[in-house]
NUPA-538353 format. One record per residue (C-alpha): residue number from 1; residue in three letters; x negated, y negated, z negated. Coordinates in steps of 0.02 Angstrom, whole numbers, plus 50000, padded with zeros to 5 digits. Layout:
# NUPA-538353
NUM,ALA,X,Y,Z
...
//
This chain:
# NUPA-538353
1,UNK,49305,51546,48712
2,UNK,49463,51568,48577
3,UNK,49588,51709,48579
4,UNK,49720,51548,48642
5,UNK,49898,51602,48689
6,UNK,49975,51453,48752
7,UNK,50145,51433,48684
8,UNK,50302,51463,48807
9,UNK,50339,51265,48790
10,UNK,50207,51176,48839
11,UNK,50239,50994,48805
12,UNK,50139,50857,48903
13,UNK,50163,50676,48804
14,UNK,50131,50578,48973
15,UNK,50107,50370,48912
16,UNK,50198,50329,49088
17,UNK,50355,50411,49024
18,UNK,50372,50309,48901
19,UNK,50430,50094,48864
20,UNK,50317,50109,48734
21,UNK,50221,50154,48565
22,UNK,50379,50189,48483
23,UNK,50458,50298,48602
24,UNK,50285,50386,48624
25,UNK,50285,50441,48438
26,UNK,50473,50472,48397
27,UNK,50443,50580,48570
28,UNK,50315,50697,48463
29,UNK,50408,50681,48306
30,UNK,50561,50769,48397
31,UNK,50464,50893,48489
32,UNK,50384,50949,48325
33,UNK,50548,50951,48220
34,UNK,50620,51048,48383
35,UNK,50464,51177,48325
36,UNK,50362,51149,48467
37,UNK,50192,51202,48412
38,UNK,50055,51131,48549
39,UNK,50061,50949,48614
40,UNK,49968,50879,48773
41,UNK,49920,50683,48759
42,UNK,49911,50606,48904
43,UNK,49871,50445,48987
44,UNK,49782,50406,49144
45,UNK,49761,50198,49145
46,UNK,49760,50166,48954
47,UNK,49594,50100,48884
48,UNK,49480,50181,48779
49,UNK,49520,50101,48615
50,UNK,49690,50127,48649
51,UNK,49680,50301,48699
52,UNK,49597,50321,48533
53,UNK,49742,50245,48440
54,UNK,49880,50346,48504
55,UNK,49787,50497,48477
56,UNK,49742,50467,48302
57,UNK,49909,50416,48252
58,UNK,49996,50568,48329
59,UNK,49859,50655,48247
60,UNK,49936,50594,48090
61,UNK,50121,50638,48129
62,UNK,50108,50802,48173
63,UNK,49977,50849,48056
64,UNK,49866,51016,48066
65,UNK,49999,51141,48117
66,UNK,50029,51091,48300
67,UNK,49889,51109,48417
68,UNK,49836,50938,48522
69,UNK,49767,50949,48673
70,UNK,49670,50800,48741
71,UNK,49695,50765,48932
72,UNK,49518,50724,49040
73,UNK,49444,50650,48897
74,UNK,49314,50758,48782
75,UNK,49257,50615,48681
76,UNK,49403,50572,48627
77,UNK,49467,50744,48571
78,UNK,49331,50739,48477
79,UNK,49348,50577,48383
80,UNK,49531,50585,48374
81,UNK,49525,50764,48282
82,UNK,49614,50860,48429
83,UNK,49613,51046,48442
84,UNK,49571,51043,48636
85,UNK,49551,50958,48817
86,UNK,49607,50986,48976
87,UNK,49515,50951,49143
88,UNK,49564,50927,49303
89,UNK,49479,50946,49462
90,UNK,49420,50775,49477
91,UNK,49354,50775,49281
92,UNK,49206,50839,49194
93,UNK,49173,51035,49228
94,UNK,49224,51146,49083
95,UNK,49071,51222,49065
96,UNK,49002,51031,49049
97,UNK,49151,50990,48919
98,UNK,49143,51149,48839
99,UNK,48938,51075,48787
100,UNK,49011,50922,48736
101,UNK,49146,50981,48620
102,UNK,49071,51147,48567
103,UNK,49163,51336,48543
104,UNK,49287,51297,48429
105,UNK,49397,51185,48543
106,UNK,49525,51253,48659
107,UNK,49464,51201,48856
108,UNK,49599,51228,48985
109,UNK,49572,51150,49195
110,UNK,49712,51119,49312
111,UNK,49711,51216,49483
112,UNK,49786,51196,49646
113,UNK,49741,51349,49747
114,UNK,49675,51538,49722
115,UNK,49492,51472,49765
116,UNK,49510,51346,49619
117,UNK,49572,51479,49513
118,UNK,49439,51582,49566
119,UNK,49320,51451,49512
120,UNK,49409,51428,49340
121,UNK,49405,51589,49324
122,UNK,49219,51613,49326
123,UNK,49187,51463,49219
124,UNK,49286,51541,49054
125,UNK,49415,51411,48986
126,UNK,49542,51473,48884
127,UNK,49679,51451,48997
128,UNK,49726,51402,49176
129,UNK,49853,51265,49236
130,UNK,49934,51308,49404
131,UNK,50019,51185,49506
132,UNK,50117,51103,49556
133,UNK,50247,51232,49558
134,UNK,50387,51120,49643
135,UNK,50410,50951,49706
136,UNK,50346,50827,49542
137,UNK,50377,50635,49520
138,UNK,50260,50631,49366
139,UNK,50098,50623,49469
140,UNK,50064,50483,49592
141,UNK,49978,50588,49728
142,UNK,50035,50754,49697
143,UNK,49936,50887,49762
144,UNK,50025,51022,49887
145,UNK,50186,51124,49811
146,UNK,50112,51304,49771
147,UNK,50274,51375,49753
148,UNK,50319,51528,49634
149,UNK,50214,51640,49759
150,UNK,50082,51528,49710
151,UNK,50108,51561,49526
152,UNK,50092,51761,49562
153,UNK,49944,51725,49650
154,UNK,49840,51668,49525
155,UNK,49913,51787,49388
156,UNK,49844,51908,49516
157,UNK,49662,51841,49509
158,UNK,49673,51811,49307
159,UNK,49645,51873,49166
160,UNK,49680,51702,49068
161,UNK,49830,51637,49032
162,UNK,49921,51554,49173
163,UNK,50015,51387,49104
164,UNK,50125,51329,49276
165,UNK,50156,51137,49281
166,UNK,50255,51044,49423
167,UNK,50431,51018,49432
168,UNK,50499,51146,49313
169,UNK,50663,51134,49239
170,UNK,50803,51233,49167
171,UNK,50888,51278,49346
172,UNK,50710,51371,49391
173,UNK,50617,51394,49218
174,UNK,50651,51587,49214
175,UNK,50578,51633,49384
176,UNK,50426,51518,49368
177,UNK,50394,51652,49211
178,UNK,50443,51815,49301
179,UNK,50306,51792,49411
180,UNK,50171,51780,49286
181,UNK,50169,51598,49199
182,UNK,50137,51619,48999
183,UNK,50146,51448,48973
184,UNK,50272,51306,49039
185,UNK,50219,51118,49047
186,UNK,50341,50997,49049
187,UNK,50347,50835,49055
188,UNK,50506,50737,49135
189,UNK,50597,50884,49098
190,UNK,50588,50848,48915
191,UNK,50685,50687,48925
192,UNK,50752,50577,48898
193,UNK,50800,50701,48727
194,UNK,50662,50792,48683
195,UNK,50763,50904,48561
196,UNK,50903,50940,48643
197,UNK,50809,50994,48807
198,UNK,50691,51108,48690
199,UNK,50844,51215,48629
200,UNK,50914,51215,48808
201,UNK,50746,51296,48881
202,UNK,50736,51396,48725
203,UNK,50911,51469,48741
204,UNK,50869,51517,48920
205,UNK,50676,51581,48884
206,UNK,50679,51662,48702
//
């Protein structure tokens, strides 16, 4: 367990957003120049090998100052030098990736309901995803819309910090943290200009 405060920008690097390699990286590029301190990598049909490659190289561009979080995959935080994972329901347990990556590492699950925040709760990440929040195209198969009621909720049954993912964007960004998100991800509502939509959340949030 780390003292982790997950930033108010939470940026998730999703591969499917993206044409390709290029835009991927000049993607993190801006969102570290825009001082956005934590990154999410993630990419749910892209092999192993090139999993690994994309991590390592945005590894390299962003250096040691801005956190990178690993989605699902614990191994590959590992080899690629990232800072943390994060789990969802269907992926390993955190206690069970917690083992694999040791102490050090930041470990933060997705959740869906108060009983899976219960759960999380009990099994000590360092943070808890809530979501999704409102209506989402980056997920296939979303799960059901929690709502902002659904966001006080499991502030209510936390201690953690509560990062709130789903359909966030600059019309609804300020109520999503009055009731009890620390942490915003985004994801589509990053683009297509990564810098220009950070200083538009950050003139509304900061």
């Amino acid at each position: 367990m780390n003292d982790f405060r997950p930033p108010r920008l939470y940026p998730i690097l999703d591969v499917s957003c993206f044409t390709d390699d290029a835009a991927l990286f000049a993607a993190a590029r801006s969102l570290v120049a825009s001082g956005c301190t934590l990154l999410q990598y993630r990419n749910k049909n892209g092999s192993s090998r090139g999993m690994l490659s994309h991590a390592r190289e945005l590894r390299r561009i962003v250096g040691t100052q801005v956190v990178l979080i690993m989605n699902d995959r614990a191994d590959l935080a590992l080899a690629a030098e990232f800072d943390g994972v994060h789990v969802g329901q269907e992926d390993l347990s955190v206690a069970t990736v917690r083992r694999i990556v040791g102490p050090k590492l930041i470990v933060g699950t997705s959740t869906h309901n108060p009983e899976q925040v219960r759960e999380a709760d009990a099994a000590n990440p360092d943070y808890i995803a809530i979501g999704p929040v409102f209506a989402t195209q980056s997920k296939a198969n979303p799960d059901p819309i929690v709502g902002l009621e659904g966001v006080r909720l499991a502030r209510s049954l936390t201690d953690k910090p509560v990062v709130a993912i789903g359909g966030i964007t600059l019309a609804n960004c300020q109520e999503v943290v009055a009731a009890g998100a620390d942490g915003l991800a985004l994801i589509s509502a990053l683009l297509p200009d990564p810098a220009k939509s950070v200083a538009q959340f950050r003139r509304i949030l900061m």
